[in-house]
C-alpha positions as CSV (number, residue, x, y, z in Angstrom):
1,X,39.5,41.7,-4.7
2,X,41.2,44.8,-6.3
3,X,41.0,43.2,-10.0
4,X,37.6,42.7,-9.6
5,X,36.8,46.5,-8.5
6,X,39.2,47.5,-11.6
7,X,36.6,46.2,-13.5
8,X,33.9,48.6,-12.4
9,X,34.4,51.9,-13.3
10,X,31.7,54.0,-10.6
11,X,32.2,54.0,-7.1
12,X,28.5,53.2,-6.5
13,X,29.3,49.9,-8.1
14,X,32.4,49.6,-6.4
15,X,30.7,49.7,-3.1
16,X,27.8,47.2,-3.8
17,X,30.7,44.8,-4.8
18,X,32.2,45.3,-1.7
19,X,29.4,44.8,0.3
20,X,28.4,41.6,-1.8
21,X,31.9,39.9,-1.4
22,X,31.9,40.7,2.4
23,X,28.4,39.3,2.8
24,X,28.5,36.0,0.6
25,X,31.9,34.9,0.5
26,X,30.9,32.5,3.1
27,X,28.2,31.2,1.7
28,X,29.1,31.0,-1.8
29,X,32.6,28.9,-0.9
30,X,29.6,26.6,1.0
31,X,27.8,26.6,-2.2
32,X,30.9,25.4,-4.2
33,X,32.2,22.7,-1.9
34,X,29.2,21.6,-2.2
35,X,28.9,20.7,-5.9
36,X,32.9,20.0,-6.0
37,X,33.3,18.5,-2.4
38,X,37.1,19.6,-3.4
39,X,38.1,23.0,-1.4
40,X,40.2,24.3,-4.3
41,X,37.8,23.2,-7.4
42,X,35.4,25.6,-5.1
43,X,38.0,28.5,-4.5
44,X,37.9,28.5,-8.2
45,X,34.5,28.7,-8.8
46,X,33.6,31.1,-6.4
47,X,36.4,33.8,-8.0
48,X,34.7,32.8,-11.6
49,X,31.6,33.8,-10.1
50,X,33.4,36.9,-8.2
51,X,34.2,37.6,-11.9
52,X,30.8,37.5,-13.3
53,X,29.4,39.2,-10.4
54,X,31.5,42.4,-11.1
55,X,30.9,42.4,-15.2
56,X,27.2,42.8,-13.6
57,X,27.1,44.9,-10.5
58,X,24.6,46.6,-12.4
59,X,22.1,44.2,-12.2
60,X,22.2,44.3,-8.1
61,X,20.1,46.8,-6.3
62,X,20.5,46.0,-3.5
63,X,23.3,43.9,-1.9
64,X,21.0,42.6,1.4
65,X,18.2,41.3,-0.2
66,X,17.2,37.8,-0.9
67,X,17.3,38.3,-4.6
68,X,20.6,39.4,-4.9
69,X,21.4,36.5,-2.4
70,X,19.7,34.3,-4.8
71,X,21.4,35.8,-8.1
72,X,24.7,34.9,-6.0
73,X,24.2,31.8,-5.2
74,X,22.6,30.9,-9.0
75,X,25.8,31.9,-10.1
76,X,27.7,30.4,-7.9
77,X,26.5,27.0,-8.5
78,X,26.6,27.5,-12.2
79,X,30.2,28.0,-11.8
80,X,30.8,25.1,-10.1
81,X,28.5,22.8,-12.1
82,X,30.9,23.8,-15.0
83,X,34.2,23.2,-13.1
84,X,32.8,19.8,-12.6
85,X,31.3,19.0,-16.0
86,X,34.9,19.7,-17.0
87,X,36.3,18.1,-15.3
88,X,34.5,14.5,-15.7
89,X,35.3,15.4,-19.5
90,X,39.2,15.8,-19.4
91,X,38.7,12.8,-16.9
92,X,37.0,10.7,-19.9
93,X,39.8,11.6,-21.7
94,X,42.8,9.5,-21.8
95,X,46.5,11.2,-21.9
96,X,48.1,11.3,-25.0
97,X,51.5,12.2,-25.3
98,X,51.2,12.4,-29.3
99,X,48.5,14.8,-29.1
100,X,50.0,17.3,-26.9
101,X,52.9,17.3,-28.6
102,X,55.4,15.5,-25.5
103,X,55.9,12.6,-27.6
104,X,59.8,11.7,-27.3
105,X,62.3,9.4,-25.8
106,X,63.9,10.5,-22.1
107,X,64.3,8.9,-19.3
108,X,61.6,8.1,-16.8
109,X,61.8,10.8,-14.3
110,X,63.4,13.7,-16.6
111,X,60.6,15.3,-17.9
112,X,59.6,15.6,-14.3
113,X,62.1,16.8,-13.0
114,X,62.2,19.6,-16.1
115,X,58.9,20.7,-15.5
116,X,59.4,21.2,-12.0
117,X,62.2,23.0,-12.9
118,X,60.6,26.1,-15.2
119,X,59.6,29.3,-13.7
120,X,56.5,28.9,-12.0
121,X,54.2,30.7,-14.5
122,X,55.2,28.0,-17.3
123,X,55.3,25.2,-15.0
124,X,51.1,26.0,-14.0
125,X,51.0,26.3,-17.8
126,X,52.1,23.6,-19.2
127,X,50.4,21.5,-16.1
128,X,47.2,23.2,-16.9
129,X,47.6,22.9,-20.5
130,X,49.1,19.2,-20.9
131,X,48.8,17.2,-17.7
132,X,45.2,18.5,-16.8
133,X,43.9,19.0,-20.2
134,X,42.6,22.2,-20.5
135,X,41.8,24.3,-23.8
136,X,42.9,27.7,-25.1
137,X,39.4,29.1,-24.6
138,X,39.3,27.6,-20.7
139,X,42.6,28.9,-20.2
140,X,41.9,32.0,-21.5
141,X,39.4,32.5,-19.0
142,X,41.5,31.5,-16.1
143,X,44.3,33.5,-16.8
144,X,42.8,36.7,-18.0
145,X,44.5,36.4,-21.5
146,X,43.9,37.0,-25.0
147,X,44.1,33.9,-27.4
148,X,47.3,35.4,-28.3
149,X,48.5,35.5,-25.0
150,X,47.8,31.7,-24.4
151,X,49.8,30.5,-27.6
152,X,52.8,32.6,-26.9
153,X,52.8,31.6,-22.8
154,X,52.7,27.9,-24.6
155,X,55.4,28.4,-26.9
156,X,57.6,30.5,-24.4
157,X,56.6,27.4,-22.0
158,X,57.6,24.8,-24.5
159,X,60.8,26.4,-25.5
160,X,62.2,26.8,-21.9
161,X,61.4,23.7,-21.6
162,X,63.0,21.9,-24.6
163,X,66.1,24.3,-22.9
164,X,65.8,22.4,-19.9
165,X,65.7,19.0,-21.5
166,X,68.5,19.8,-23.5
167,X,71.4,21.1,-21.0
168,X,69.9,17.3,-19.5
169,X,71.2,16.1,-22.8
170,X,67.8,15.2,-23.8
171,X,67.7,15.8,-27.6
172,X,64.0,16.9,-28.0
């Protein structure tokens, strides 16, 4: 909740957000489950929406009316709609080791048990990134970053990694 009120500089704005996360949070996770019928697919698209809602506070005048119950749940669904339409895609898309660049000989479980061994923010990285096949721009978006950001969390990621695999005597 606080990121989102960073986002808006007024306090009249602040307020309306308030009052429009306290009054549809309820119905917007309904909304999302839903379309996903998966509970954390819809926590996901109900923050995205969260997000957009607070780039445009502005456009609410009023947090109790229909319409702005309305605009919520338009956006809502939207959200959703493209949490699901990506994922069917990276679904239609088989795994690759050669393309994501985890091509190598180990044995079976090593990798694994590397992965589950990086610190957290490299192991929901690489996860997100290689195992769940998401792009730059996507993750971008999901992690507040700049494209920047998202190729050096990948090469940190991969590095500490490679560390990991190594000490294992893995020669990557």
């Amino acid at each position: 909740m606080l990121v989102y009120l960073q986002m808006i500089e007024e306090p009249e704005g602040k307020s309306k957000f308030q009052r429009v996360h306290d009054r549809y949070l309820g119905l917007m996770l309904h909304v999302a489950r839903r379309v996903l019928g998966n509970e954390r697919d819809a926590e996901d698209a109900v923050q995205e929406a969260f997000f957009a809602i607070a780039k445009n506070i502005s456009k609410i005048s009023d947090p109790d009316c229909a319409k702005t119950r309305s605009y919520v749940v338009t956006i809502v669904e939207n959200k959703a709609i493209d949490i699901y339409r990506a994922k069917r895609r990276r679904a239609a898309e088989p795994w690759n080791e050669e393309t994501a660049g985890l091509s190598f000989d180990a044995p079976e479980n090593a990798v694994a048990d590397a992965i589950a061994r990086l610190p957290a923010r490299y192991r929901e990285f690489i996860i997100l990134k290689y195992a769940d096949g998401y792009t730059n721009e996507e993750l971008m978006k999901m992690l507040g970053l700049r494209y920047s950001g998202v190729h050096s969390l990948d090469e940190r990621a991969k590095k500490k990694l490679k560390e990991l695999l190594k000490e294992e005597g893995i020669d990557v």
